[in-house]
C-alpha positions in Angstrom: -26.1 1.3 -24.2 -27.2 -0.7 -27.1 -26.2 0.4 -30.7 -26.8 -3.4 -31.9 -30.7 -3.1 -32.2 -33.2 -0.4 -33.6 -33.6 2.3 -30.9 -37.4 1.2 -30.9 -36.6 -2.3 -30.1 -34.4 -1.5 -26.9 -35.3 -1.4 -23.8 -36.7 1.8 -22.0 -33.6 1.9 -19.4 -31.2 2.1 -22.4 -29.9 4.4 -25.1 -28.4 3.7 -28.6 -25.7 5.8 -28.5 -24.5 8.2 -25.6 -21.5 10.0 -26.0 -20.0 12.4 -23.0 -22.9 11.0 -21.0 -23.6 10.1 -17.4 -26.6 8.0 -16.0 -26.0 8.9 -11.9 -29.3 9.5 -10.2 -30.9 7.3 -13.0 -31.9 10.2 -15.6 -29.2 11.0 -18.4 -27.3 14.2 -18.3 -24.2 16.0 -19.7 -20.7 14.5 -18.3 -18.8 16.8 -15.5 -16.9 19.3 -17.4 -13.4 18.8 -16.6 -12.0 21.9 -14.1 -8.8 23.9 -14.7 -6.7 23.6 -11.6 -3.2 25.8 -11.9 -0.5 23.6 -10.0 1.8 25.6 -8.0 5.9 24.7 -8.2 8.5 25.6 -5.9 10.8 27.1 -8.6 10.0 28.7 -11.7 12.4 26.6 -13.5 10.7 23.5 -12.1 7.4 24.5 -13.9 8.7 25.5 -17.5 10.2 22.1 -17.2 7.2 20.6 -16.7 5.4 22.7 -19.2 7.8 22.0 -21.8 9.5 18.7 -21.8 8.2 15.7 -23.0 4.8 13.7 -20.3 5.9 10.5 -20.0 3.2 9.2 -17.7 1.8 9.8 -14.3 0.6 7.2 -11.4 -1.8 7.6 -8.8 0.2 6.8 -5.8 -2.0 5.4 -2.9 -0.9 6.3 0.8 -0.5 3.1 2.8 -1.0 2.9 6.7 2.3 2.1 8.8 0.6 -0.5 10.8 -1.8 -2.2 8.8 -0.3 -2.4 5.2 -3.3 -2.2 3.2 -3.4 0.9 0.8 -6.3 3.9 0.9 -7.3 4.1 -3.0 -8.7 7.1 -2.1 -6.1 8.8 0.1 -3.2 9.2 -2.0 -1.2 11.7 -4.9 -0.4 12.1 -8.5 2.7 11.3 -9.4 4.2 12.7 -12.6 7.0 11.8 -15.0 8.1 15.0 -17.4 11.4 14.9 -19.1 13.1 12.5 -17.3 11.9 14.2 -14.0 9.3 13.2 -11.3 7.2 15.3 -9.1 4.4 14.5 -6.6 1.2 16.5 -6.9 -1.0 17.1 -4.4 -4.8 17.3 -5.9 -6.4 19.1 -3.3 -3.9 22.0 -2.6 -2.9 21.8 -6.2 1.1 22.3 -5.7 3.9 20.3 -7.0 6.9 18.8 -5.0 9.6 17.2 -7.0 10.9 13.4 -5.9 13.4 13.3 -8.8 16.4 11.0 -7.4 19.4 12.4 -5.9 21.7 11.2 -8.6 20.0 12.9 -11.5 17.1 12.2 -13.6 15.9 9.6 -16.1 16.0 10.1 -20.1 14.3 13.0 -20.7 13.5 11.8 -24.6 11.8 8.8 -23.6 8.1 8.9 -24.4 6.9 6.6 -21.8 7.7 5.4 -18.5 6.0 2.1 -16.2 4.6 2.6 -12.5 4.4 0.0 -10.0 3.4 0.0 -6.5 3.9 -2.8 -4.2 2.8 -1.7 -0.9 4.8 1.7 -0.1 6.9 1.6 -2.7 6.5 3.3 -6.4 8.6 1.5 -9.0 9.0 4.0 -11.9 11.1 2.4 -15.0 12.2 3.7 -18.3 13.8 0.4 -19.4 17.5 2.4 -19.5 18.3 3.2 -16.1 18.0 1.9 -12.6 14.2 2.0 -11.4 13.5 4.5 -9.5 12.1 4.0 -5.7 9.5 6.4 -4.0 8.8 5.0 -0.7 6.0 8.1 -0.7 8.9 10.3 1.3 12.0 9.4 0.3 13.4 8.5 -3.3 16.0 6.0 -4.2 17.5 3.9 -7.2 17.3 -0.1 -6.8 20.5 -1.6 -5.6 22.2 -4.8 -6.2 19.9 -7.4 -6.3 16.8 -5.4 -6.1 14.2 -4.8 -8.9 16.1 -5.3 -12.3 16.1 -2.4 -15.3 13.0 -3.4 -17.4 9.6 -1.8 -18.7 6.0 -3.2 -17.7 6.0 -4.3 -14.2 3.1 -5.4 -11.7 2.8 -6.6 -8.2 0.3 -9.8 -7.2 0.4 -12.9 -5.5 3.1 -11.2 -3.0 5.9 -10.4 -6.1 6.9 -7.8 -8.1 7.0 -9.4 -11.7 9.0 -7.0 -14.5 9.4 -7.5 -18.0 12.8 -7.1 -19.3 13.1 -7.6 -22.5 11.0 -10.5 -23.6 11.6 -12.0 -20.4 9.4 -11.9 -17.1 11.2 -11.9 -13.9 9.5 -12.6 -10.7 10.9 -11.0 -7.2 10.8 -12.4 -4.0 7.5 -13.4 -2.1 6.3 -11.0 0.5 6.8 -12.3 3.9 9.5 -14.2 3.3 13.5 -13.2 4.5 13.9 -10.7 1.9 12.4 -7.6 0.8 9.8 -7.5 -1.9 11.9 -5.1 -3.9 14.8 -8.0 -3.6 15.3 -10.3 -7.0 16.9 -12.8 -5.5 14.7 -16.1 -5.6 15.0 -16.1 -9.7 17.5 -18.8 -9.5 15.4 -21.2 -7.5 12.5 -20.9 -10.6 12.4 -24.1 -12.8 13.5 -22.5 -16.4 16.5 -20.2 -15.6 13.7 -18.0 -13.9 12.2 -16.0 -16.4 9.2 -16.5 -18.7 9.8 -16.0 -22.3 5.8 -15.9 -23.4 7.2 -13.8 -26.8 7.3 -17.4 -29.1 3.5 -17.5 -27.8 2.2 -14.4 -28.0 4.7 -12.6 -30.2 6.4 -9.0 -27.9 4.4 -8.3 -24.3 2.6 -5.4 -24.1 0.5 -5.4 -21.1 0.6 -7.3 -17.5 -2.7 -7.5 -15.3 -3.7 -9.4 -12.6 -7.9 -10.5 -12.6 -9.3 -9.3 -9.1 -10.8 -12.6 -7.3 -12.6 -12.3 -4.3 -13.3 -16.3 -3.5 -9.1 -16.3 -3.1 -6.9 -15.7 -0.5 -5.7 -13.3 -1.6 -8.3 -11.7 -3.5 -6.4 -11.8 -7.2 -5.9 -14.6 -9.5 -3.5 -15.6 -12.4 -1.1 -13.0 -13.8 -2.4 -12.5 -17.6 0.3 -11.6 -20.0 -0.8 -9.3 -23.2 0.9 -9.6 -26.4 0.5 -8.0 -30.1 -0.5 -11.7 -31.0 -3.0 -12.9 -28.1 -2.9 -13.2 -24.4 -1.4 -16.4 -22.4 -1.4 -16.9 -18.1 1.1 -17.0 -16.0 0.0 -19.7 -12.3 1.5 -16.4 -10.4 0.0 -18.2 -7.4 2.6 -21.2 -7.2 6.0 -20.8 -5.1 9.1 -20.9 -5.8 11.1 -22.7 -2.7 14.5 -24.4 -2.9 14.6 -25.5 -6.6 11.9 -28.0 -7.2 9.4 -26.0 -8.7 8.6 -28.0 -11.7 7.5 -26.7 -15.1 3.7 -26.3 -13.9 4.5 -23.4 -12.3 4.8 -21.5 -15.7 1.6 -23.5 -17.8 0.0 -21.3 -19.8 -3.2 -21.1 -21.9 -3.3 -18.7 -25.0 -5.9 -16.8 -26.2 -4.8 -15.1 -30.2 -8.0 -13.6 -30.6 -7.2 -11.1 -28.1 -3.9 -9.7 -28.6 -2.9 -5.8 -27.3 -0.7 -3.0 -29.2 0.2 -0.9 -25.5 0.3 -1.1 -22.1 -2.2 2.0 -21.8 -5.1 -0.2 -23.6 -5.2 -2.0 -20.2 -7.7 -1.1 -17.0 -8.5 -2.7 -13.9 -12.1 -1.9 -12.8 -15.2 -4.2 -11.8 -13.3 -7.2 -10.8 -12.3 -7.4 -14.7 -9.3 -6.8 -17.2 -10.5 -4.1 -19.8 -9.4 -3.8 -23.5 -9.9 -1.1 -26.0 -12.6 -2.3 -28.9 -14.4 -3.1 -26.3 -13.2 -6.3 -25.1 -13.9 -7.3 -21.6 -11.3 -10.3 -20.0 -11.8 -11.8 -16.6 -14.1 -12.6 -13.8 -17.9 -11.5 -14.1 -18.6 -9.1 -11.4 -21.4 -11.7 -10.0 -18.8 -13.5 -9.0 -17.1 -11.1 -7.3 -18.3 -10.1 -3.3 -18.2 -6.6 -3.6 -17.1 -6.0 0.6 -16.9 -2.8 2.5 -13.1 -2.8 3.0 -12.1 -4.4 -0.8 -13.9 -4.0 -4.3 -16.9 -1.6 -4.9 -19.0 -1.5 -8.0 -18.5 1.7 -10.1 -20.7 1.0 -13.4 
């Protein structure tokens, strides 16, 4: 699409303007309509809860294999947050189990809640109570020294990284003698062990790590978005016994690009995309687009 020229002066393999539009098969033609599906509850009271409390979010949750632990994008479920409460959907039987904790649920005022999967586990925060772990059978709430209370979290370069507040903690590294859900390497990080990107940036809005295929392990730098510009996190450096020195948190800051919420972010094409159209990270020609990683969807 091209809306900057005359339509006379583009190309004949592009359009001005298209609007609910799809290209497949190389001819233009109306979008998919979207289907109704109705979703099938165990209870009746489970399903005017969910028809009448407040969404706070959903997550697609995807199933990871026991023995190899790489996750199956396409195998997976929906995983829902109403009114403090959680439930996994399954989108091919359309039915509706809930996976709300033991102890009770979440805030049901809250008008958004974060998702976070490291390997098997879901991470679901609503910055007031402890996170809440779905292991895709069994749910939990994060123990001592596990992932802290907070609101935007991801997971690259082997941590978990959370914001709390205006801080950014990192969890442990994967592999190493604790879990990945553990939090207790923090001390060992040059700095008190927290990033405070807010004096750069002004209040964090959005985390995102830029796929990178010539890596080893296939992401790059943890980019931190705030409602003043964007700065970088080296995610990729260590922390080991206390001597990591202050290069482990250099930053670069880009103000023109600054973001107002979390859901302005998308991870697609080996990039970082922005509402307004702004496109951050690796150009997909740079990126090897194998049978087992990243495929090209546009």
């Amino acid at each position: 699409m091209d809306a900057g020229r005359w339509p006379s002066l583009i190309a004949k393999d592009q359009v001005a303007l298209a609007i609910n539009t799809t290209f497949r098969g190389g001819y233009p033609s109306p979008r998919p309509r979207y289907l109704y599906r109705p979703i099938t509850f165990n209870t009746q009271e489970e399903q005017t809860w969910f028809e009448t409390q407040i969404y706070q979010g959903s997550f697609w949750y995807s199933f990871v294999d026991a023995d190899n632990p790489a996750l199956h994008p396409n195998e997976g479920c929906l995983v829902v947050s109403v009114g403090g409460r959680q439930w996994k959907i399954d989108v091919t039987k359309y039915t509706a189990l809930e996976i709300t904790p033991p102890d009770g649920r979440n805030n049901r005022y809250k008008n958004i809640v974060y998702f976070c999967q490291a390997r098997q586990y879901l991470i679901i925060q609503d910055g007031l109570a402890a996170p809440i772990i779905w292991d895709g059978s069994q749910t939990r709430r994060a123990g001592v020294n596990e992932v802290p209370v907070g609101t935007i979290m991801q997971f690259g370069q082997g941590r978990v990284w959370v914001l709390k507040g205006d801080a950014l903690f990192a969890g442990d590294i994967e592999g190493g003698p604790t879990s990945i859900l553990s939090f207790t390497e923090t001390t060992f990080l040059a700095g008190g062990g927290a990033l405070n990107p807010s004096y750069l940036i002004g209040n964090v809005n959005g985390l995102a790590f830029i796929p990178q295929q010539d890596t080893s392990t296939g992401v790059g730098t943890l980019l931190v978005f705030g409602e003043r510009g964007t700065t970088s996190v080296f995610a990729e450096l260590r922390a080991t016994n206390g001597s990591t020195g202050s290069s482990a948190w250099s930053s670069s800051t880009l103000e023109e690009l600054a973001t107002a919420h979390p859901a302005s972010l998308t991870e697609t094409c080996g990039s970082v995309l922005r509402t307004a159209s702004a496109v951050i990270g690796r150009l997909v020609d740079r990126l090897t687009f194998w049978l087992s990683s990243h495929f090209p969807r546009s």
